[in-house]
N, C-alpha and C positions, 0 to 999 in steps of 0.2 A: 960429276960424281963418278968414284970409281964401280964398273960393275961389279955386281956380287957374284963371290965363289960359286961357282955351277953345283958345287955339289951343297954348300949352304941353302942355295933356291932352293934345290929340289926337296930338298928334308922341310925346310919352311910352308913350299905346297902342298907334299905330303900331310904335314901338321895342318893346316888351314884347311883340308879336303877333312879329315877325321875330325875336326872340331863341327863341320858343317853335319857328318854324320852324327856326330853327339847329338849334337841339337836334334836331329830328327830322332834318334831315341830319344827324348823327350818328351816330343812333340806326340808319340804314339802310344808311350805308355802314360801319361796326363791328361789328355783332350777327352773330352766328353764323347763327343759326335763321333759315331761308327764312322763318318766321311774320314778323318783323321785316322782313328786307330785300327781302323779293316783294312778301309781301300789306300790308305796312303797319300790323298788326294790332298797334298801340298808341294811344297820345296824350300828348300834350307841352303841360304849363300850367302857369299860374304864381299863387301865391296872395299873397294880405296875408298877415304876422302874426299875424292873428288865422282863419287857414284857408278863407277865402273867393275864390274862383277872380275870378282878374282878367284872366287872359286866358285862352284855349287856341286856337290859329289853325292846332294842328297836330295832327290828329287824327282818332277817330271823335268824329260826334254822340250816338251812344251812350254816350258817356264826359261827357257834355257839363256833368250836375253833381256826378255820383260819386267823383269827385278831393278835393272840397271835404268829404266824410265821413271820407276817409280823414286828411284834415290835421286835422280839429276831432276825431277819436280819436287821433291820435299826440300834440296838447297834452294832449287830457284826460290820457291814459297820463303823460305825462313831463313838464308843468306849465312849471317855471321850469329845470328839467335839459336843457338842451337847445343843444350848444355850436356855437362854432365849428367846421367841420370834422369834425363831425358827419354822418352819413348814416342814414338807417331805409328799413326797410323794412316790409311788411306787404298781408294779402291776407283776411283771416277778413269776411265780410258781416256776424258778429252784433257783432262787438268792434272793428273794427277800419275798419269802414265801405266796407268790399268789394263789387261789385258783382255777381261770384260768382271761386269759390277760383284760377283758371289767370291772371287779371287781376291781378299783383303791380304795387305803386306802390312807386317809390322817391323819394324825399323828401330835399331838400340844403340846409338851410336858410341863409340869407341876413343875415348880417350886416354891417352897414355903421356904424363910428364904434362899435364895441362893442357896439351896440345890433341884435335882432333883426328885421330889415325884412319879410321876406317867405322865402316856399319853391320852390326849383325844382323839380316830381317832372315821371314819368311813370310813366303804366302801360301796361303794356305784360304780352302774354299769352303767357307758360310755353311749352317746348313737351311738359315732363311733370313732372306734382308729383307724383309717386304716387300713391298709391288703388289703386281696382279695375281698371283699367281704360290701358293704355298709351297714350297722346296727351291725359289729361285728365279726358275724356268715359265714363264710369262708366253709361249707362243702366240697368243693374242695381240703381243706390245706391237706397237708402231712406232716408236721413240723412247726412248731412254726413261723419260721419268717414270713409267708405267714399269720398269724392272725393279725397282729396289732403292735403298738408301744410296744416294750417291756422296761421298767424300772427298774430298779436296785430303791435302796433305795436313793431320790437326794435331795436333799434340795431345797424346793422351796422359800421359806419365809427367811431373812437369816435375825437373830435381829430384825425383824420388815419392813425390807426391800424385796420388792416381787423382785425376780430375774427375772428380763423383758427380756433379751434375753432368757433363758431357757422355760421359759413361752410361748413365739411365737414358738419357738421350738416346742412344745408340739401341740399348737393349732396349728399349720402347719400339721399333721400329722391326722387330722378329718376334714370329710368331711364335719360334723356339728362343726364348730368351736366356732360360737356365744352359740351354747347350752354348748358346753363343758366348754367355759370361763365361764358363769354362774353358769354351774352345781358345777366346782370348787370352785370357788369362795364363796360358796352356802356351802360346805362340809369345807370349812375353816372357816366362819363364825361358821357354828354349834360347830366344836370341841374349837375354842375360847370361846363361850358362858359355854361349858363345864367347859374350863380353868378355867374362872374368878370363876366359882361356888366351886370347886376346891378348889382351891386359898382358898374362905374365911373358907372351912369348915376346911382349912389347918390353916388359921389364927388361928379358934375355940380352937383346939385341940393339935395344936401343930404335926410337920411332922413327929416326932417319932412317937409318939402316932397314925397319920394315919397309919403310915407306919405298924406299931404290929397292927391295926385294920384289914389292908392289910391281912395280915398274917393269922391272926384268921379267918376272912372268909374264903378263903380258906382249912384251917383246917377241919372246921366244914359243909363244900360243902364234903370234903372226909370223914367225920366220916357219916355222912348220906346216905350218897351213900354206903360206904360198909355192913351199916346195911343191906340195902337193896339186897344186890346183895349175905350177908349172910343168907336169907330166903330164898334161892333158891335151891333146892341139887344140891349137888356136882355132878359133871356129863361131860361128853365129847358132845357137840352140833353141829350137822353141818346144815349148809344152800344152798342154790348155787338159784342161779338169773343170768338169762343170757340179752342177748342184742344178735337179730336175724342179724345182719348185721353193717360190719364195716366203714357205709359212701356209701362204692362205689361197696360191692356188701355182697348176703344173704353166710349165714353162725350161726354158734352159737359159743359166744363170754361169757365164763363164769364170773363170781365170786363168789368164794367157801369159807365159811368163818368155821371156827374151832372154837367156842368158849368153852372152859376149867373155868368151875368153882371150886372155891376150897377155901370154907371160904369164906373169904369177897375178894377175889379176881378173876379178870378176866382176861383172855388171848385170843384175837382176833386174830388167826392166819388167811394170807389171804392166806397160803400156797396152793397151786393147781386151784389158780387163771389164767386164760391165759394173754399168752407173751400181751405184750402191740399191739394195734391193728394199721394199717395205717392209719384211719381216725379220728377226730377230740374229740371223747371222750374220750380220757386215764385223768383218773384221778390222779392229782398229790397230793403230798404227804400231805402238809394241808386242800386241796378237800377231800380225804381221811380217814383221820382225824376228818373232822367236819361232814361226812356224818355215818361214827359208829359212835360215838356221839349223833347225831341224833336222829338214831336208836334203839341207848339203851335207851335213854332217853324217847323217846315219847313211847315203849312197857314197861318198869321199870314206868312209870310214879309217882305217889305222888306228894310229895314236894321236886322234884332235884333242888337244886340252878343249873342256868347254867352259869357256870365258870368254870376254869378249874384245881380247887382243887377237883371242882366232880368226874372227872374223873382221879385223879389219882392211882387207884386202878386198873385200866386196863393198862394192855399190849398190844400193838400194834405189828404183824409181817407182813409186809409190803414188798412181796417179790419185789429187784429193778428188773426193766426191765416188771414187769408187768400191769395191767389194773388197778392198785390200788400205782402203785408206777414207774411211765413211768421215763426212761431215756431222759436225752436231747438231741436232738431238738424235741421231739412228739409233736404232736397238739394235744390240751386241749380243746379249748375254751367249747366244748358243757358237759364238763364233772359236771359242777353242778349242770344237770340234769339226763342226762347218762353219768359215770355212778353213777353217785348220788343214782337216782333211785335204782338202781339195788341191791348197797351195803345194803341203808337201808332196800330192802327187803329179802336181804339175813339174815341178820344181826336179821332181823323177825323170818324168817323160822326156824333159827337155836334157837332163845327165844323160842317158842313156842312148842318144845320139850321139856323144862326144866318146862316151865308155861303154860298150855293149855288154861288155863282159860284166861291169859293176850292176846293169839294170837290177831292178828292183820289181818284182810284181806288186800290186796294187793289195791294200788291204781291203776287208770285208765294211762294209757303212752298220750303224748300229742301228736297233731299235730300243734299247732298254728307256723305260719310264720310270716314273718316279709316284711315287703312292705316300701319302699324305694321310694323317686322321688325329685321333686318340686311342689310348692302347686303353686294356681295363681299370685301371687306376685315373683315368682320363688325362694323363699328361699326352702332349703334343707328338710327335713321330714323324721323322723326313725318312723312307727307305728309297734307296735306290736300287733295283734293282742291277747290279753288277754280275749278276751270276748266269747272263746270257747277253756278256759281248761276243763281239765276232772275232774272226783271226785273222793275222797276217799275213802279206805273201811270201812265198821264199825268195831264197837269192841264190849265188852259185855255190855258196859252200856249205847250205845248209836248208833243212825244208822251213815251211814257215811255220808257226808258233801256232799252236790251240789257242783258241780263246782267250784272247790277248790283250782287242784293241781297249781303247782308242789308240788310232793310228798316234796323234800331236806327243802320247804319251810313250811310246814305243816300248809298250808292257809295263813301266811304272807304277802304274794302278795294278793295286796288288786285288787278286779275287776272294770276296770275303769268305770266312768259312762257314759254311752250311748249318750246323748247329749253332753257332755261336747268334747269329742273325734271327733262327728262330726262337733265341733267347731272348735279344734285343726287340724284337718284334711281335704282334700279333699277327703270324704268317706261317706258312708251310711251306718247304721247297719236296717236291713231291717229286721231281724227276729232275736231273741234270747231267746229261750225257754228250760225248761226244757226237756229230750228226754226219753219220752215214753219206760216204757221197758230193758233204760238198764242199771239201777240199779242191780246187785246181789241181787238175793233172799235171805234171811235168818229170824234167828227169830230176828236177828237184819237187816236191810236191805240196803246196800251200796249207796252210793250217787250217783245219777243219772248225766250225761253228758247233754251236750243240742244241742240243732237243730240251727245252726247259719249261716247266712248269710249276707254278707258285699258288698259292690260294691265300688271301690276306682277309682278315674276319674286319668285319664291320661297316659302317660308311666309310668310304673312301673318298679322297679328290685324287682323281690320277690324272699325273701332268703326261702325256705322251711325246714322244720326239723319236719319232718315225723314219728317220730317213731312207735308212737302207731297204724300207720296203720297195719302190718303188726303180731302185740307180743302184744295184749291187756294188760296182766301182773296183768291183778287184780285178782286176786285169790280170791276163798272162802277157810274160814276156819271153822272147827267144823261142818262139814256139810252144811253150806252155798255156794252158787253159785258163781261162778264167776262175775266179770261184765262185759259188751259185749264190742267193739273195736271200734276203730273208724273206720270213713267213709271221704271222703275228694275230691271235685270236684272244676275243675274250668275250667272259659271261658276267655280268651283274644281276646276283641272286637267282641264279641259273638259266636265265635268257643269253641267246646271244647278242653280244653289243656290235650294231650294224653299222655306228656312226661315230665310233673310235677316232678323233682326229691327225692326221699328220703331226702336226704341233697342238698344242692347247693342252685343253683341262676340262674331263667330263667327273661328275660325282655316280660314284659304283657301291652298290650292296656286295658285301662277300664273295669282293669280285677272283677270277679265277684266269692268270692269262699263260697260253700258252703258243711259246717262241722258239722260231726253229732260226738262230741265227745263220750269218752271213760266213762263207771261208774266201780264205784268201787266195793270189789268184799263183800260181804256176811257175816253175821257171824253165825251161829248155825244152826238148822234144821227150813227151812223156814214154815212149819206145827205147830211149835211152836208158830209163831208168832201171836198175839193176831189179831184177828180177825176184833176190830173198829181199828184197826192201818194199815191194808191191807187196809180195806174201805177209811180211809182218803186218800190212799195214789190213789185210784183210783179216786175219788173225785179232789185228785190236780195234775190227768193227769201221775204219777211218773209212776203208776201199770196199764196194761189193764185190762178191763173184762176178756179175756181169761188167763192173767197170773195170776190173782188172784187164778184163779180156780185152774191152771196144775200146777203151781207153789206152791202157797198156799195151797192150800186147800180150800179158799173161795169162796164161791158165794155170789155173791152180783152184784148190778145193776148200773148203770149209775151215779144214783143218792145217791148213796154209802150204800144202803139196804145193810144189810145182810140177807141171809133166814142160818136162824140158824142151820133148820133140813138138808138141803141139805151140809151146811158145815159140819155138825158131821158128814153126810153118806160120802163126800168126805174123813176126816181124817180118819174117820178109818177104808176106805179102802186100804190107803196109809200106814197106819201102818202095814195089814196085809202082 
């Protein structure tokens, strides 16, 4: 087949990135669940026929190649059966190519001229499947069936026909049901809206013709990408990132990554990674997958298409039975954050041996929970608290980002807004500020956490997920600082709660918690850093007076003075 005109492609992926963003407008102003239309806590892509992601422009980066698992097990499942007007669904990590159980993808496949062209899905996250555990998150589970509804690849939509028993089925099985029928319903309309746009650029062009356009994307995602990863010497690179505890009690919980370059080729061994662990973060195998991905991507940075002809110049070894490749029944659920987290920062550590100058500091680990009840009308309620993540670290051309994470997500999740939540909720956000102090120093300087406080009326189940109290995780690099840990309190009906767990699930009266998150960690030698850019930063509360001085090197006043001779005498006493 003859290639397609370069400039044809480009305008076609162009069109296929904006159709993916359509859909996610959709998706935000439709869905029920605050998870959808605050936090953004889905993604919207488009595959070939043969299940292979060709765009995704609307989304997280943690979704970036776990889409394309779940299409290449809905062909496996149903083959040549697979119609018009047709829709699926499906969420299981071992069967089904799930990324973990709350992430459901829906799937609308694309027919143009009779013929099978391509699939519009998303996925997008639950705000309850059942299990142990009300909002999802089960820290108690020891295996998979204690998370939630698990799904194989099913047909929900059959020709145009919604399958109404299967459907009750489903909504049986949450506790929020009305959110979930929405939220569905909501993720079906968007991947239709996709269809039909589809469809005409299919009419345009003709389906062969998308289809070799298909093709050529991909191509030229992999000719770019190996350019890049052929400017790098050749070299043996290790990384390791741990996780201080597995759930139900402390210990160190590695992931060890090997990456071999050689030409324009890479080999991601996860070999000397540990056994998969008892509690709920073993990362399965398409988590896995989109979290190196990730990783290379956002430290390689440029111009990466993210699809997944970029990535085929990497090898994957994924040992089974480990934290990177768990056998069945494990529990997952918290793994697209830990160990998400952990892989991308391995995956860091080990780059930044090969490219010093790309290093990457470490981002901050979270503690935000999740709080559960009935509001005064006694309908059901999943809040998450989002509005005390942590931040990210810098890099060299830029400081790191406020209050940001989740790392897997690289800002994606958008921070809900303040009033609108206290609409949606029976809650008060009574403080949220940026926190003093525990940004990473450097000559680039890490994103600061913030000081937050909530008060949520009534019985509560608050699910906790703790991490970052205990493994801050944000590293400096090049000389930069770490950034500091989080902190995390709380009252039920005005007691203090002394028995708050790591993971799990306690029931609270008019509970009240207040969280001083994580920053992120540093990049260079913090004495490099220019001088009025410490000052701004003590002027907007990030930097104190005194750390400007111990840390920096500058003096400077309240009112963001610098005395210029007292900072030379501070540098270059520190230089000596």
């Amino acid at each position: 087949m003859t290639k397609p005109d370069p400039i044809l492609m480009a305008l076609t992926q162009n069109r296929l990135d904006h159709i993916c963003r359509h859909m996610g407008w959709v998706m935000s102003q439709t869905a029920l669940s605050p998870i959808f239309s605050q936090a953004h806590d889905f993604s919207c892509f488009i595959t070939g026929r043969d299940g292979h992601i060709i765009s995704q422009a609307d989304g997280l980066p943690g979704h970036a190649a776990g889409g394309g698992f779940a299409i290449r097990a809905l062909l496996k499942a149903f083959g040549e059966d697979i119609n018009d007007g047709d829709v699926f669904l499906m969420n299981d990590p071992y069967v089904a190519g799930g990324n973990h159980l709350p992430d459901w993808v829906i799937a609308t496949p694309v027919f143009v001229g009779g013929n099978l062209l391509a699939f519009c899905c998303d996925r997008a996250h639950q705000s309850d499947i059942g299990g142990g555990a009300p909002g999802t998150y089960n820290g108690d589970a020891t295996e998979i069936f204690q998370e939630g509804l698990r799904l194989p690849p099913v047909r929900v939509v059959a020709k145009g026909e919604l399958r109404k028993d299967l459907w009750q089925l489903i909504l049986l099985n949450s506790r929020t049901p009305e959110l979930l029928d929405g939220d569905m319903q909501a993720m079906i309309g968007a991947t239709r809206v996709g269809a039909e746009r589809i469809v005409v650029l299919g009419d345009e062009l003709g389906p062969e013709a998308i289809a070799g356009i298909f093709d050529a994307v991909l191509d030229h995602a992999d000719v770019l990408f190996r350019k890049i990863v052929a400017s790098l010497p050749d070299g043996v690179y290790v990384g390791t990132e741990y996780s201080d505890n597995d759930c139900f009690s402390h210990g160190k919980f590695s992931i060890h990554v090997t990456i071999t370059i050689k030409g324009d080729k890479l080999t991601v061994d996860y070999t000397g990674t540990d056994k998969q662990m008892r509690g709920f973060k073993n990362s399965p195998l398409a988590n896995s997958h989109s979290a190196t991905y990730v990783g290379l991507a956002a430290f390689l940075g440029g111009e990466i298409p993210i699809n997944e002809g970029t990535f085929r110049a990497v090898e994957l070894i994924l040992p089974k039975g480990s934290l990177v490749n768990p056998e069945a029944p494990a529990a997952q659920t918290m793994s697209t954050m830990y160990m998400g987290h952990e892989i991308i920062h391995s995956i860091w550590k080990a780059m930044a041996k090969a490219d010093p100058a790309r290093a990457c500091a470490g981002w901050g680990k979270t503690v935000h929970g999740i709080s559960t009840g009935k509001n005064a009308a006694g309908e059901p309620y999943v809040l998450y608290h989002w509005n005390c993540l942590s931040a990210a670290g810098a890099v060299a051309q830029r400081d790191g980002f406020h209050q940001i994470g989740l790392l897997p997500a690289l800002g994606g999740l958008t921070i809900p807004n303040v009033e609108a939540y206290e609409r949606l909720f029976p809650m008060r956000i009574t403080r949220q500020e940026l926190r003093t102090d525990s940004a990473g120093a450097g000559e680039r300087r890490g994103g600061a956490g913030v000081h937050y406080e909530a008060e949520v009326d009534g019985d509560v189940i608050h699910t906790s997920r703790s991490e970052g109290l205990t493994y801050a995780a944000a590293y400096g690099v090049n000389g930069g600082t770490d950034g500091k840990g989080c902190e995390l309190s709380a009252t039920s009906d005005g007691k203090l709660v002394n028995d708050l767990p790591l993971f799990g699930k306690r029931s609270l009266t008019d509970p009240k918690f207040v969280v001083q998150s994580a920053g992120g960690g540093g990049w260079g030698d913090p004495h490099r850093r220019d001088a009025a850019l410490v000052a701004r930063d003590v002027k907007d509360g990030i930097v104190s007076i005194g750390a400007a001085r111990s840390l920096y090197g500058v003096a400077v006043d309240a009112g963001g003075k610098v005395d210029a001779n007292a900072t030379a005498r501070l540098r270059a006493a520190a230089a000596e």
